[in-house]
C-alpha positions in Angstrom: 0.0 0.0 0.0 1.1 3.3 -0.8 0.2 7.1 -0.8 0.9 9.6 -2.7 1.5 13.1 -0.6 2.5 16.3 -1.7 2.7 19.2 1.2 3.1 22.6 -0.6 5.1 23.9 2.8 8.1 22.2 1.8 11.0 23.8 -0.1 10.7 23.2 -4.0 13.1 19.8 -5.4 14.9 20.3 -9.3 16.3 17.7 -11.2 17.1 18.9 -14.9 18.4 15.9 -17.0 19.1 16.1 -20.9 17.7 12.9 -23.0 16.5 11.9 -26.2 15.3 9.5 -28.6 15.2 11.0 -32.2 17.6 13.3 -31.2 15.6 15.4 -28.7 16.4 17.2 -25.7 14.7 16.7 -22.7 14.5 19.4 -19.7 13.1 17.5 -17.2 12.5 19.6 -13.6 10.3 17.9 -10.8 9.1 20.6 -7.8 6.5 21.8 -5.7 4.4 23.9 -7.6 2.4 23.5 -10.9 2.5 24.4 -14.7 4.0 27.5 -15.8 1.3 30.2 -16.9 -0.1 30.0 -20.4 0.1 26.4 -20.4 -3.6 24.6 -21.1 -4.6 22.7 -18.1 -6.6 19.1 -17.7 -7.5 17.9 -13.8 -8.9 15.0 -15.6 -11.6 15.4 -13.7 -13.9 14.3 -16.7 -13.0 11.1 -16.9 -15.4 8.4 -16.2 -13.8 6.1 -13.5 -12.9 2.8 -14.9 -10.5 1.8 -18.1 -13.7 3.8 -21.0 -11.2 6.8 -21.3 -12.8 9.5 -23.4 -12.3 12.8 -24.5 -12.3 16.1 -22.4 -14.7 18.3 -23.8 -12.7 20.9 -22.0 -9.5 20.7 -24.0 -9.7 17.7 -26.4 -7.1 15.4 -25.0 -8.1 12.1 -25.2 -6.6 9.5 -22.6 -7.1 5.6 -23.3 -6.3 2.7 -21.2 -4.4 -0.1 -21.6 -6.0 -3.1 -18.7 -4.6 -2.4 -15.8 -5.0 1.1 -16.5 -7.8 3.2 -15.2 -9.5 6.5 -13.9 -10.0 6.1 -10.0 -10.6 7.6 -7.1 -9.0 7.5 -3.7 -7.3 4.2 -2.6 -8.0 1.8 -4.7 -7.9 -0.7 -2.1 -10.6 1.0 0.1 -8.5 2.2 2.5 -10.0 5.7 4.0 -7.3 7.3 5.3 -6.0 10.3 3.1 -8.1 9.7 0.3 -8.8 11.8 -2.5 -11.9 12.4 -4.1 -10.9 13.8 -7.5 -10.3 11.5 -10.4 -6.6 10.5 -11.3 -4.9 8.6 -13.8 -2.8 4.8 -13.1 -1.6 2.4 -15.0 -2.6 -0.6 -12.8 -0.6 -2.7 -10.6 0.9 -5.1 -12.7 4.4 -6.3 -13.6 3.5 -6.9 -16.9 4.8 -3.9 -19.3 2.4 -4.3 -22.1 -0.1 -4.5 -20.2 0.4 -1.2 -17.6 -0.2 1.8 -20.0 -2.2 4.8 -20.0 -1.8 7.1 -22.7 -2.5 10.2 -23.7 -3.2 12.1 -27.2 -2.7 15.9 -27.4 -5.4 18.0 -29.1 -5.0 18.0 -33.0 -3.0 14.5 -32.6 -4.8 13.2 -35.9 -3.6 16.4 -38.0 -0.2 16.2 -37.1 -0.2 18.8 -34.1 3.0 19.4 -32.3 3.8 20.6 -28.8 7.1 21.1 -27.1 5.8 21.2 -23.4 4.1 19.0 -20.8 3.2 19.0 -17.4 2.0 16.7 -14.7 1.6 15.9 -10.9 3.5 12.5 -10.9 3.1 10.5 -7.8 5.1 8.3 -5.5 7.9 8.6 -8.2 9.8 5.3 -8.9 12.5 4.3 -10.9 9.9 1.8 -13.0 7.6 4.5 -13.7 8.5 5.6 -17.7 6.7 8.7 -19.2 7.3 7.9 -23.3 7.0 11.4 -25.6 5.9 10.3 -28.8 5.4 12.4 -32.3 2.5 10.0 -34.0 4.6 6.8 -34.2 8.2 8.3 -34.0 9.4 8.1 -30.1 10.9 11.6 -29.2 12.5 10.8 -25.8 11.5 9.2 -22.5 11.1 10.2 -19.4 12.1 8.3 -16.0 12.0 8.4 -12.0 15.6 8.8 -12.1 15.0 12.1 -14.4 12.9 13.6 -11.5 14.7 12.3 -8.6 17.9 11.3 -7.3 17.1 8.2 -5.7 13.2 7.5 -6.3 11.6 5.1 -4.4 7.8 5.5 -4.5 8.5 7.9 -1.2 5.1 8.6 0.0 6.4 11.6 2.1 6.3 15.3 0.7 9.7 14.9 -1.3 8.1 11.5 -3.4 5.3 13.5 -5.3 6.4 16.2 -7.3 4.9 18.4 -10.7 7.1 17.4 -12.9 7.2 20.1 -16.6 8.8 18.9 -19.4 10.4 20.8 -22.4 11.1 19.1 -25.9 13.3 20.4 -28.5 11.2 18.6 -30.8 7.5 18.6 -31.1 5.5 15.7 -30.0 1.6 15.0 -29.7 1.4 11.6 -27.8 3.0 10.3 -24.5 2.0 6.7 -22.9 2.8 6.5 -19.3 3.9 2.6 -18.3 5.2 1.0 -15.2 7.5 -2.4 -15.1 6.1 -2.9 -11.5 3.1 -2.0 -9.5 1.5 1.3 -10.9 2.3 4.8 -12.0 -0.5 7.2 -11.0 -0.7 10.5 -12.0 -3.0 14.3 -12.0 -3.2 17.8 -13.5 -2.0 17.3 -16.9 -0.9 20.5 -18.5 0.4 21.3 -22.3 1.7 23.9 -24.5 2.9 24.0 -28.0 5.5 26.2 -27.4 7.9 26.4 -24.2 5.7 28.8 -22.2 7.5 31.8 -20.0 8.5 30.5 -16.6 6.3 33.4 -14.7 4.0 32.5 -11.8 3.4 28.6 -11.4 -0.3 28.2 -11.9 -2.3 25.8 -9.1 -3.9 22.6 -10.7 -7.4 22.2 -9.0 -8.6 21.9 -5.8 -6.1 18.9 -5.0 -3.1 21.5 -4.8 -4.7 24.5 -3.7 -4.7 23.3 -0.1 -1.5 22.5 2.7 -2.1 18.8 2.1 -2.8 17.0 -0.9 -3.1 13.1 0.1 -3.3 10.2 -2.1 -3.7 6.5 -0.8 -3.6 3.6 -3.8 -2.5 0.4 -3.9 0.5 -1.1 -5.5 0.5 -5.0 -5.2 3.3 -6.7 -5.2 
């Protein structure tokens, strides 16, 4: 069993790591805090809890599932304590690559759309959790717990659960989040199609607007 927790008290954690696949560059910094203005924001709210997926009427992302994945609420498990009642994203516990996936296509995907930023609350970060940029088909770069974090290890406590903004070099329209163990869970999704400004981080919903934001889920072993 594990929770995800972020505390907005604590002091802000960077990592910045260059990467790429297709020869693109990666900037990579995880902290507390959200999206940088201008981006467009998702709380995935909208989705219907289960593996349906849909599209947000909002913005016109579309996110589909891959069994284990699924919209849920809370722990998963039923356990009460420090649950949270908006919807979030997780790939499912399972150990099983192929079959741990959620992902996630940009507005304008089927026209050949590009953007060059994205942003998400990534939870419990762990070295098995892999954020995958695609442009259609063609992999841009990837995206690991080792990219956010020193030493992740699905830490629970206020420096395991970070927002997490990521700048491309080159454009991409499609990301699939997977996980080699357990789960990778994740909220307030935000994008731009060019690097926005750094200026004032913008707050992602009522899970981050508070001191506390708690999230209890299971990861089976």
């Amino acid at each position: 069993m594990h929770s995800l927790r972020l505390t907005l008290a604590v002091a802000a954690l960077s990592t910045v790591a260059t990467m790429g696949t297709a020869h693109a560059a990666l900037s990579v910094s995880g902290s507390v805090g959200g999206a940088p203005s201008g981006a467009i924001l998702d709380n995935l709210d909208w989705l219907p809890l289960g593996s349906t997926g849909g599209l947000s009427p909002q913005t016109g992302l579309t996110v589909n599932f891959t069994p284990n994945g699924q919209a849920v609420q809370g722990a998963i498990s039923g356990q009460p304590n420090g649950a949270d009642g908006t919807t979030y994203a997780t790939t499912g516990s399972t150990g099983a690559l192929a079959n741990a996936a959620v992902e996630i296509l940009l507005p304008g995907f089927s026209s050949g759309a590009g953007y060059n930023y994205f942003g998400l609350l990534w939870g419990s970060v762990d070295d098995y959790n892999t954020l995958s940029l695609f442009n259609g088909a063609a992999l841009v770069g990837s995206v690991t717990g080792v990219n956010v974090i020193a030493s992740p290890n699905g830490d629970q406590g206020v420096n395991g659960t970070l927002y997490v903004n990521i700048n491309s070099t080159l454009p991409f329209n499609r990301l699939v989040a997977t996980s080699s163990q357990y789960a990778f869970e994740f909220d307030n999704l935000a994008f731009s199609r060019s690097v926005p400004e750094p200026g004032t981080l913008a707050l992602l919903g009522l899970g981050l607007a508070g001191l506390g934001f708690t999230r209890s889920r299971r990861k089976t072993r």
